[in-house]
N, C-alpha and C positions, 0 to 999 in steps of 0.2 A: 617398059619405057624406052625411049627412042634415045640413044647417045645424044643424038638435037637439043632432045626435050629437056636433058638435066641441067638443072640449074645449081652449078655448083659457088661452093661461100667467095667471095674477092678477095679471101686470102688465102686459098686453093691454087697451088698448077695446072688443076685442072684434068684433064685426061692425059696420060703419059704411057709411052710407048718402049717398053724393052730395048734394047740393040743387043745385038750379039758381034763380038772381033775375034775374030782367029786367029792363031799365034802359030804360023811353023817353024817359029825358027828355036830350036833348040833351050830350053832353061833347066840351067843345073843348078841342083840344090841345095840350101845351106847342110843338107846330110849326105853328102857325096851323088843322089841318086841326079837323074834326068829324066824331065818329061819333054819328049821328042815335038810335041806341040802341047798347044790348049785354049779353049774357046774360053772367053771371058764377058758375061752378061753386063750389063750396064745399064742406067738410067740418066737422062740430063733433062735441068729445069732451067728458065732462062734463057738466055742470049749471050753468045760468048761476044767478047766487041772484038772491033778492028783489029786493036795491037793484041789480044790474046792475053791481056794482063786481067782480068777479072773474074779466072776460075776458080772453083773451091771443091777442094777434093773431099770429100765424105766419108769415112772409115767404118766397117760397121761391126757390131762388137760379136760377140760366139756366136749367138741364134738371129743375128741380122743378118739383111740382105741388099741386092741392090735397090728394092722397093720403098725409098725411104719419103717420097710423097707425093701427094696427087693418087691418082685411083686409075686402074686400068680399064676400067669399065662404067659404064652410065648404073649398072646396077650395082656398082660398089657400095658397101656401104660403110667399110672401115677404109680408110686409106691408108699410107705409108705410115711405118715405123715412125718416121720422125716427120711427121707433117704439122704437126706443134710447134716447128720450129724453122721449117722449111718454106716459102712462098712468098707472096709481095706482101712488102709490109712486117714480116716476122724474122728476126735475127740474122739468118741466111734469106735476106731479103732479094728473091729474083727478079726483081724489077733491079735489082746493082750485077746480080754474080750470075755467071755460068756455071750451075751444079753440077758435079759429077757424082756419081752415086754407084758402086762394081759391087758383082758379087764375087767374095774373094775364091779363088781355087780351091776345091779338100772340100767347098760345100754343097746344096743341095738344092739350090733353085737356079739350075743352068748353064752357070760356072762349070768348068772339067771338075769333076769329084768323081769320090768312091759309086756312085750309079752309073759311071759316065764307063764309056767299053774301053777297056785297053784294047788298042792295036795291035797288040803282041801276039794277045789274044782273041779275042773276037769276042772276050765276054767283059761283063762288068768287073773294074777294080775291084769290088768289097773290100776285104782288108788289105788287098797288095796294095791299096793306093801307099803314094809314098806319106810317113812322116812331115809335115811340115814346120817352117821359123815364119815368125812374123815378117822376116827379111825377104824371104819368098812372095809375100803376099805386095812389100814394096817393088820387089822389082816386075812384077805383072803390071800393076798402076805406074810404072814407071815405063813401062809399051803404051798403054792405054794413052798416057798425057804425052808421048812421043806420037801418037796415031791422030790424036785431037788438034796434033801443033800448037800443045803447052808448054811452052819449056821453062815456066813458073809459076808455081800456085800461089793464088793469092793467099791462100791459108790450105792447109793439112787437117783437117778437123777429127775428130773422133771421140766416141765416149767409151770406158771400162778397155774390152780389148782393140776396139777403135782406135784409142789415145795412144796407146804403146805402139799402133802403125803410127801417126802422127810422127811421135817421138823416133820413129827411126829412121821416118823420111828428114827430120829435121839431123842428123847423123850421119845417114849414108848419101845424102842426096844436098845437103847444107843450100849449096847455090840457087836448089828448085822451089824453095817456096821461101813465103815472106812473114807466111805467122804460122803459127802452129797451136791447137787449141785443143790440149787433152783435159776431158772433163771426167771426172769420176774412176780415175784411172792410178797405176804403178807404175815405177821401176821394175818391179819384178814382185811376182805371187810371195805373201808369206807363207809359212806350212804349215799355216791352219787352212789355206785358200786351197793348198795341193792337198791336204788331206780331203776334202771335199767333193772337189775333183775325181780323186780317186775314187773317193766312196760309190761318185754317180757312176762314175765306167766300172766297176764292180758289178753297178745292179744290173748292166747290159749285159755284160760279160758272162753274168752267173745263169741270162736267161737262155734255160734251153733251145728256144727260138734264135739262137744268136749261130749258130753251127759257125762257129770261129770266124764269123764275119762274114760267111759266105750265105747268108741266110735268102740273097735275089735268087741264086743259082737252086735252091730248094722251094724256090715261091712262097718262103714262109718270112717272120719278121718277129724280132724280140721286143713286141709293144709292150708288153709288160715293165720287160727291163728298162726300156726306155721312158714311159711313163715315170717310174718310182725315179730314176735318173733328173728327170725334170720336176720333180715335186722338189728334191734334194735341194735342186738348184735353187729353184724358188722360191725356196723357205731364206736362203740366204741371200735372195735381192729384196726383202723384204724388212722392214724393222719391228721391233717386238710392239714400239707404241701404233705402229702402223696397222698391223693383225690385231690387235687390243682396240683399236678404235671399229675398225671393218667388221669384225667378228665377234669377240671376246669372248665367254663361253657359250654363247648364245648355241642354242641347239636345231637340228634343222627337223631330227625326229627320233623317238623313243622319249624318254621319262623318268626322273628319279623319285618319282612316288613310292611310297612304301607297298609292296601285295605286287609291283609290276616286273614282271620280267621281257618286258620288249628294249630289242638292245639299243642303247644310245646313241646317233650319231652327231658329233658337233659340226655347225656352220663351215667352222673352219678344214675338216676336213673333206666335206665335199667339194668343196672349193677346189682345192688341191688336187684330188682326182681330179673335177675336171680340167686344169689343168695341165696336168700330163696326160690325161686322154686326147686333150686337144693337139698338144705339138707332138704327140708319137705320131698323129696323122699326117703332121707334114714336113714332120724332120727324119731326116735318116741317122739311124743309129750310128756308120761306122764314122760319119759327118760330126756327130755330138764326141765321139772318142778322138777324133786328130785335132779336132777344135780344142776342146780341153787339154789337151799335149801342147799342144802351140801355146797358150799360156803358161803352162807349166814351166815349158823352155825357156820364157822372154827373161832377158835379165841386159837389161840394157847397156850395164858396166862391165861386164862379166870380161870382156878384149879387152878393156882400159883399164886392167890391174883392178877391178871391183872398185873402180874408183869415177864415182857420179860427175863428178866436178871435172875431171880430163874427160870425160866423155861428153859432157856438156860443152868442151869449150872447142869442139869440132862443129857447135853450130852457129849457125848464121843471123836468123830469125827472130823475129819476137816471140813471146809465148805469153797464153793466157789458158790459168790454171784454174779448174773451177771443181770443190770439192761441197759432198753435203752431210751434212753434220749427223743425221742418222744412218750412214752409208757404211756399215761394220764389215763389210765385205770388200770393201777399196777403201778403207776410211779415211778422212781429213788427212792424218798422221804421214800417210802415204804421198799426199798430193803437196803437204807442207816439205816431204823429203824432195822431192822433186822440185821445188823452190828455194830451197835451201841450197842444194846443187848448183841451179841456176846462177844464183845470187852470188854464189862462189869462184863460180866461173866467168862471173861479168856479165851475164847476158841479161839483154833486158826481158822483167817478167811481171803479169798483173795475176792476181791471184783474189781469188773469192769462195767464200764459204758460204753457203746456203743455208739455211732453217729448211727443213721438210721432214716429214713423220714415214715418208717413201723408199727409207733404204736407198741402198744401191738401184733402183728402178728409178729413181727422183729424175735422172737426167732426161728422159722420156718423157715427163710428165708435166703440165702446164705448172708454174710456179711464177707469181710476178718480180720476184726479186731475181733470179735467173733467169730470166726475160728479158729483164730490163740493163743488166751485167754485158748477156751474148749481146743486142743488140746494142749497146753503146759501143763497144770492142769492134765490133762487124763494121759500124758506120763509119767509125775509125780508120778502118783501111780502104772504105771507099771515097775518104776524102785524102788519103795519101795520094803521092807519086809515088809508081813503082819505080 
């Protein structure tokens, strides 16, 4: 089929095209180190207007990228990450906003990461890549909206580790955006979230194929590890009623009849497998280990005396806080301290909880009542003045 030929939905961007911006100018790191430069991928949907007031910066959480809607190709058949939510007519409605969409640094679809060559050396990072903070990931989007000549976002958006950039452009950056919308997101990891975490950088770690990070330089790769890494994950963006409805014990083959010894395997497990066989093939391992460190780190208070509320009152912005109620891995609890904060600090804030059986995945996933939440919120600031 011919790019001409496809006829994509009226509430598609349509076909969309990467960019790539290059950075030589020197950024140093919230951990002492320096990257000498670094390439930054990106995607935009929309029309920015005249005065430059009607952009919206996209955040995207550990295994997101900057593909987050419309389709690169006429033979796409999945589109962006968040194209439920992205296009004319839907919450981030581009027939109003100029999207921006980056793929943060540390990752693995273009962005400078651990595949990308040191200069130093002539070969790929692997594990040398530096550690990174969420704060690093702000001030690269902070080139980007200086390269665009944005010098305010109409909103800072993001979901899970998306929001906690949000919230730190709404912190380090107060003056450059006007809303800020962390959905499904923290203050900071609790340490059931880091044990977790840990567990899945274990299962890379332990995989022989991992040769200390360096596994490009031996042409080999720890899919295995990386796989069981992402089942791990998955298991916890997911809700117990949610696998109970999709699966339940349902089996996909073998047999509990009496006389049978053919072995059992449930629904739900194959599931999983594939799974993690799917994103070993287009995630990079040392990419899933700095990702999950960069959450680890975030703790938004942690300069302001572990105190939410003077950290809060360095911003400027409205906020709109949106949690879902089977979300046990960001839960309500989380997104309610975050309002709480707010509230404490005077700032203005809308908050909403959602019904959904989707776990922490919910914020991805079509749902009419967080539909209809984002887009009321959205349409909101396209009938302000900035």
């Amino acid at each position: 089929m011919k790019q001409s030929q496809r006829q994509f939905p009226p509430d598609s961007v349509g076909l969309v095209q990467p960019q790539t911006l290059h950075c030589d100018q020197p950024l140093l790191l919230a951990n002492g180190r320096q990257l000498d430069g670094y390439d930054l991928v990106f995607e935009t949907y929309g029309q920015l207007n005249r005065d430059k007031t009607n952009a919206v910066l996209i955040c995207h959480a550990l295994s997101g990228n900057h593909h987050a809607a419309g389709f690169h190709t006429a033979e796409d058949q999945k589109p962006g990450w968040w194209d439920n939510y992205i296009g004319p007519g839907k919450p981030i409605d581009t027939d109003h906003f100029f999207v921006v969409s980056p793929n943060n640094i540390g990752g693995c679809h273009g962005s400078t990461g651990p595949r990308s060559i040191n200069p130093q050396t002539g070969k790929p990072w692997g594990a040398d890549f530096p550690n990174l903070r969420v704060r690093d990931w702000v001030e690269t989007q902070v080139f980007l909206a200086d390269h665009l000549g944005i010098e305010q976002w109409a909103a800072v958006i993001g979901g899970s580790l998306g929001g906690m950039q949000a919230m730190r452009w709404a912190l380090e950056y107060p003056g450059r955006l006007r809303h800020c919308v962390a959905i499904a997101s923290a203050m900071k990891l609790t340490a059931q979230n880091i044990a977790f975490n840990e567990t899945a950088r274990q299962a890379i770690l332990s995989d022989p194929h991992f040769f200390d990070g360096d596994y490009a330089a031996r042409d080999s790769y720890p899919k295995k590890g990386l796989s069981v890494a992402r089942m791990i994950g998955h298991i916890t963006y997911l809700s117990d009623d949610g696998m109970g409805q999709k699966f339940g014990r349902e089996l996909r083959s073998g047999s509990f009849e009496r006389g049978t010894d053919e072995p059992v395997e449930f629904e739900v497990e194959s599931y999983l497998r594939h799974q993690g066989d799917a994103f070993s093939q287009r995630f990079d391992a040392n990419t899933y280990l700095l990702m999950t460190k960069a959450l680890d780190y975030f703790d938004l208070a942690r300069e302001y005396d572990n105190d939410p509320i003077a950290a809060f009152r360095h911003a400027r912005c409205r906020f709109l806080v949106i949690a879902f109620t089977t979300d046990w891995r960001f839960s309500p609890l989380r997104s309610r301290e975050i309002v709480d904060a707010l509230i404490g600090a005077n700032r203005a804030v809308s908050y909403a909880e959602i019904d959904s059986h989707f776990g922490h995945d919910a914020f991805l996933i079509p749902n009419r009542r967080y539909s209809d939440v984002f887009r009321r919120y959205m349409l909101n600031i396209c009938r302000e003045s900035p």
